[in-house]
Structure formats: structure tokens, C-alpha cells
N, C-alpha and C positions, 0 to 999 in steps of 0.2 A: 642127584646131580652127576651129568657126566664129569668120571676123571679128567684127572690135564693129563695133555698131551703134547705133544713136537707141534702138532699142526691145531689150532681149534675149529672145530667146523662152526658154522654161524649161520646163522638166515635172516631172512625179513621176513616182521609182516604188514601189509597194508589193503588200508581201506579203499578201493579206486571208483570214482568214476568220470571216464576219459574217454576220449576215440580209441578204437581195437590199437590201432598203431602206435599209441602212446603207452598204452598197458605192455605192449608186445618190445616195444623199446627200453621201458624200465625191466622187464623180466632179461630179455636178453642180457643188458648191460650188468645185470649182477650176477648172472649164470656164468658168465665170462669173467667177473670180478672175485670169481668163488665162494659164491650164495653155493651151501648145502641145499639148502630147504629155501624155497618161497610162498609165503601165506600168503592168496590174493584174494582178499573179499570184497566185491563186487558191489560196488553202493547203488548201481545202476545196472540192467541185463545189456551186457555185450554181446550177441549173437556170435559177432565176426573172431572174436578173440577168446571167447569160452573155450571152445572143442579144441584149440591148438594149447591152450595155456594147457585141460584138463588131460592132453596128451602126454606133457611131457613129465617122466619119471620125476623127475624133484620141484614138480610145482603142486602145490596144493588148491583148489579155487573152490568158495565157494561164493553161492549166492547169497543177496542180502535183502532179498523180498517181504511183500507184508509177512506174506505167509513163515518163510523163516526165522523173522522174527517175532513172531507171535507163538512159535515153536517153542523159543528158549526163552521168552518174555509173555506169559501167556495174561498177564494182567496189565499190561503195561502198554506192548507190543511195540514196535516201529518208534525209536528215541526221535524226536524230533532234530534237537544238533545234532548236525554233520558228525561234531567234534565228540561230543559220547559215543555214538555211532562206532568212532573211532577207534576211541579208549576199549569201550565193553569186544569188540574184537581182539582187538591186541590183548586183552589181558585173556581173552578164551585161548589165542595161539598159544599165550606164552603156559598158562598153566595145565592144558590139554592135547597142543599139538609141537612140543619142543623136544621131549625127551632122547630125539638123536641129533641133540645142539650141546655146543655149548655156550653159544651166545647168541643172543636173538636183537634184533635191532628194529625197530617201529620208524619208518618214514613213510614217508609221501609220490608219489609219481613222478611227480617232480625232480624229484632231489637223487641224485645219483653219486653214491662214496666210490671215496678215489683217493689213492694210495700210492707210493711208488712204490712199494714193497708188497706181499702179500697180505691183506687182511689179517689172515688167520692166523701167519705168523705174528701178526702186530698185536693177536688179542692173547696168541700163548702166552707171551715174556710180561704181559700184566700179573703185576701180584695175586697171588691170591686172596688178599684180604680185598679186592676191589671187587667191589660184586657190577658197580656200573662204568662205565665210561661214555665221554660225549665228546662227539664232534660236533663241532664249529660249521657254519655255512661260510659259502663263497655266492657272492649273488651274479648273476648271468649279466650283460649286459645287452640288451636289445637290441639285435638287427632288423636291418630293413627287410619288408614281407617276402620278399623276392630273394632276398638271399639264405643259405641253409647251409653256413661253412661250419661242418665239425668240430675245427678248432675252435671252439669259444673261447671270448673273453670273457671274466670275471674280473668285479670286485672283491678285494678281499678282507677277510673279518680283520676289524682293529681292537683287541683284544683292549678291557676295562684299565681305563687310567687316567690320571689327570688331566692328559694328552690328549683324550678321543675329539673332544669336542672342536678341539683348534684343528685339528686334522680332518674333520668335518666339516667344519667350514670354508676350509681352503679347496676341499674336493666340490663341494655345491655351495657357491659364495651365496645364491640367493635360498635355499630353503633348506640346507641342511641341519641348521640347527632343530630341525622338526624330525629329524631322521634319526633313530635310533642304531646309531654304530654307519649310519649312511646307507642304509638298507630300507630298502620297502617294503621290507617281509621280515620273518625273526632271525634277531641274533643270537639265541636263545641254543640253536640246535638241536642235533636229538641225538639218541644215546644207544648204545650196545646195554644191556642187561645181564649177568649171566645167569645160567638158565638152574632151574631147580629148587628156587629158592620161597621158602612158605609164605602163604598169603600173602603175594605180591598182586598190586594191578597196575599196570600200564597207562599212563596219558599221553598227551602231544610230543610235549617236551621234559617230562618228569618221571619218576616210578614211583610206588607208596608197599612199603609194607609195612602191616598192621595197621595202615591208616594213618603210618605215618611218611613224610617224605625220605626219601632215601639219601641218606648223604655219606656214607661210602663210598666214593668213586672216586674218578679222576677226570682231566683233559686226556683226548683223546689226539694231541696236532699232528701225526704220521697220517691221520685220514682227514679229508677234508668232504663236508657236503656238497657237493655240487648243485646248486640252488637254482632250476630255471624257473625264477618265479615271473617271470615277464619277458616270454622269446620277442616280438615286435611290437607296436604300439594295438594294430587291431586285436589280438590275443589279448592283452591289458585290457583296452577297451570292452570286449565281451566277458571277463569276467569281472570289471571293478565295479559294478553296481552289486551282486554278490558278497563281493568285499567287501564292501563299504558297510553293506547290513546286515551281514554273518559272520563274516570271514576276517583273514586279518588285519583290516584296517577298520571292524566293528567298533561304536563308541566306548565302547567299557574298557577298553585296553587304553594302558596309562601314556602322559606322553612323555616323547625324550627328555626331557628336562623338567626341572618343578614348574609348578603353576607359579610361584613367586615370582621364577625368572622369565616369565615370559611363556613359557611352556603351552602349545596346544596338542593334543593328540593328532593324529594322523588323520582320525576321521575328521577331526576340524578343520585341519587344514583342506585337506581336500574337498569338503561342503564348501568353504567361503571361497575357492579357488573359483568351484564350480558357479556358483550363487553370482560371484562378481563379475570374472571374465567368461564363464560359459567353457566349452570346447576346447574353446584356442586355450586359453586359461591351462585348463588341464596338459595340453599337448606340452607347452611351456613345461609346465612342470616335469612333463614323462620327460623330454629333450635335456633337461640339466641332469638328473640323475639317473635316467635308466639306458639312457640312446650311444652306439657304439660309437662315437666319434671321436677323431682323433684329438680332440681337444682333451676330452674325457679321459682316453690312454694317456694322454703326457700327463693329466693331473697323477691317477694314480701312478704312474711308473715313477714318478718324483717321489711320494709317499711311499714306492716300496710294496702298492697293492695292487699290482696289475698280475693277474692270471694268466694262462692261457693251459686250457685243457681238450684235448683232443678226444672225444665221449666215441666216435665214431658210432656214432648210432642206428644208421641206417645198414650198416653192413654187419654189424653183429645179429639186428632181429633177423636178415636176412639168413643167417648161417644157421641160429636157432630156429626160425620159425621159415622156414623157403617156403612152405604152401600158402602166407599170407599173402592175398589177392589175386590169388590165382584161381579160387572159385572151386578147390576142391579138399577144402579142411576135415581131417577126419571126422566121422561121428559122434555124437555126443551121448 
């Protein structure tokens, strides 16, 4: 294990597959946030975004092909879920490609940490007996397709208490109590690791050593997820049929509340929404809890959960990566 030090160096790693400019916008946005190291493995071939990721000094990429995976899985080959897919990466980064970390972090494309302070120094002044830490999401709120303002709004996490539910109610009077912390995606977050440590493997939202769950750790609230799990409603719209039967709003995931009281999962709700009203049905639904409008902002800023975080996205990939779209990306 790396020593501590003044500063901890840290990296990601993650599973992608996305458009080049979505890869090229997570990459940049941590490189500037002070990612050491980025693991990028590749769930899909990105032509556009390979040779620039594979250029630059502290990004790592590899591919996740039949063939590669029949490489390291010669019996097995190619994990059918996404979400092992996931894991069995992450736990390759963390116990084969970390050793100049000292904290490794497993997210998504999506989600981009954010700090007002530096990272690194926020993982120094953690004790040493904490081998994990997690951070909490903020979920995006939806604009319209035409618009692309940096500053986004979020929703913000309401931390577990006898309070959540009424606080969720009053933010989506009609289907919140189907929401989990009032989120469409997990409240669960995901976590820093620190690195070095034996027979650990990595998942979504958890770590296991020895096969068992890790519970060492701490909250993490100086860093916050940034969660765009729903930029505008057609984004929503092309991946929730995905969701709905893989991903996470699949049937196996429990719902916010017990069955006793009422309680349906997500994917239920969303089947009968569809089943009954169709379309509009659904839109209804994206419109109360996902859509920016200012009705939506005075709900949260009364609760205390209104966000707003400046990712500036477009101008960081451009500063990291200038030759994107210009037709002439290094070699590979």
C-alpha cells in the first residue's frame, strides 16, 4: 500500500459505453478534478475516442471485446451483465493496475465528483483505519433538448431518517412515495477504496474482502456525485426500455417502502404508468420529478435541496482533448 502523504493521489475506474464525447467529457472532467490515473474499459469500440484517451499520459483504455474477454475468462468468456462486466473490471484495476494510487474510486460516465476543496486533500485527513469512503449522489435535473447550460441544477441527496418520506412527498406530491430518497437512479452512491489491500473485489456500490462486505468506512459529504442520470426527456426516453429490463429500474430491485405499506418498485410503477396511460402517462411522470422547472426549483430550495453545479464540460474536454472532431486524432 502506498504511504500517506500531504496530498493522496486517486483515480477512477470505469466501464463505458457512450458516444466519444461523453467518454472525452468524463475523462477530461476528472483530469482537471485531479484524477492521478484513469481506468477506461471500454464495453463498446469507440473508434473516435480510443486514440485520444490511449494518448494521453495518465489515462489508461482498454478494450472489452469477445476476444478480450475470452482472454482473461477462457471458459466462460463475455459476462452477460453489464453489471459484472463492471465489477470483474474494477476489481482487475484495483488489484493489478493501482499501485501508484492511493485511492481508487469505481463510477460511471455519468456521474462526475465534485468538491469544493481538493479531492486529494479530502482523502489525506481520512483516518487511517478507513480503508473505504462513499459518496452520496445529487441527481441532474432534466432540460429541455435545446438547451446545454453548464450550470446544472440538481436534486440533492436527503440523507436516511424518519423525515425522508414527508420530504418526498412534498417534492413529488403525486408519485414520490415510489421514489427512493426522490431519485430515479441510486441513493446508494459509490465509494473511494484505499488501494492495496488483500483480496478485495469491487462492485457497483459496495467492496468485499474475503468475500465479505466491507464495512470500514465512512461518509464521504466534502464530495458530492454528480449524477446526470437523465439530461432531457428523449435521452430518458432512449435508454428506459434498457432500464426498465436490465438496468436500474430492473424488477429485482426492492421498492421504497414495504410491500405492507403500499410499496411498488419502480419497475412497477413504471409498467402500470405505461400499461394505463401509454406515453403521455410516462411524460407526466418524467414532468413531476425529473423536468427543470421552476416549480420544481422552489420545491427543493424550500427543502434546502436545490443544487447548482457548474461541470463546465464542454470546455474542459476541449482543453484535454482539442483534436476531438477535427478529423485528425493520433494514431493508435
Amino acid at each position: 500500500m502506498a504511504e500517506s502523504r500531504q496530498e493522496a493521489k486517486w483515480g477512477i475506474v470505469s466501464t463505458i459505453k457512450a458516444p466519444a464525447e461523453a467518454i472525452l467529457n468524463f475523462a477530461a472532467y476528472h483530469l482537471e478534478a485531479g484524477a492521478h490515473r484513469l481506468f477506461i474499459y471500454l464495453d463498446a469500440p469507440c473508434p473516435e475516442a480510443r486514440p485520444l484517451l490511449k494518448a494521453h499520459p495518465k489515462i489508461r483504455v482498454f478494450d472489452c471485446d469477445d476476444a478480450s474477454w475470452q482472454r482473461r475468462r477462457k471458459k466462460t468468456g463475455r459476462p452477460e451483465k453489464h453489471q459484472v462486466r463492471q465489477s470483474l473490471n474494477a476489481t482487475r484495476a484495483y488489484r493489478r493496475q493501482s499501485d501508484d494510487l492511493d485511492w481508487l474510486a469505481h463510477i460511471d460516465v455519468d456521474e462526475f465528483l465534485w468538491a469544493k476543496t481538493p479531492i486529494s486533500d479530502i482523502l489525506a485527513a481520512l483516518p487511517k483505519t478507513s480503508t473505504w469512503a462513499r459518496t452520496r449522489p445529487i441527481e441532474m435535473l432534466s432540460q429541455d433538448h435545446a438547451r446545454r447550460d453548464e450550470k446544472k441544477a440538481f436534486k440533492g441527496h436527503i440523507p436516511a431518517s424518519p423525515e425522508r418520506g414527508a420530504i418526498v412527498a412534498r417534492l413529488y406530491p403525486q408519485f414520490g412515495e415510489h421514489l427512493k430518497g426522490g431519485f430515479l437512479s441510486h441513493i446508494e452512491g459509490k465509494f473511494f477504496i484505499r488501494t492495496g489491500l488483500p483480496n478485495v473485489s469491487l462492485r457497483i456500490h459496495n467492496a468485499f474482502q474475503n468475500q465479505q462486505q466491507m464495512r470500514h468506512g465512512q461518509e464521504l459529504p466534502e464530495v458530492d456525485l454528480c449524477h446526470l442520470h437523465a439530461t432531457n426527456w428523449e435521452q430518458w426516453q432512449h435508454h428506459y426500455r434498457f432500464r426498465l429490463e436490465r438496468g436500474s429500474y430492473r424488477g429485482e430491485l426492492k421498492p421504497a417502502r414495504p410491500r405492507e405499506k403500499g410499496g411498488v418498485t419502480l419497475h412497477e410503477l413504471l409498467r402500470g404508468i405505461e400499461t394505463r396511460q401509454g406515453i403521455e402517462g410516462l411524460r407526466a411522470f418524467f414532468e413531476e420529478v425529473s423536468h427543470d422547472s421552476p416549480e420544481l426549483r422552489s420545491r427543493l430550495t424550500a427543502e434546502g435541496l436545490l443544487q447548482i453545479r457548474d461541470l463546465d464540460l464542454d470546455a474542459r474536454r476541449r482543453r484535454h482533448f482539442p483534436n476531438f472532431g477535427q478529423g485528425h486524432a493520433p494514431s493508435d
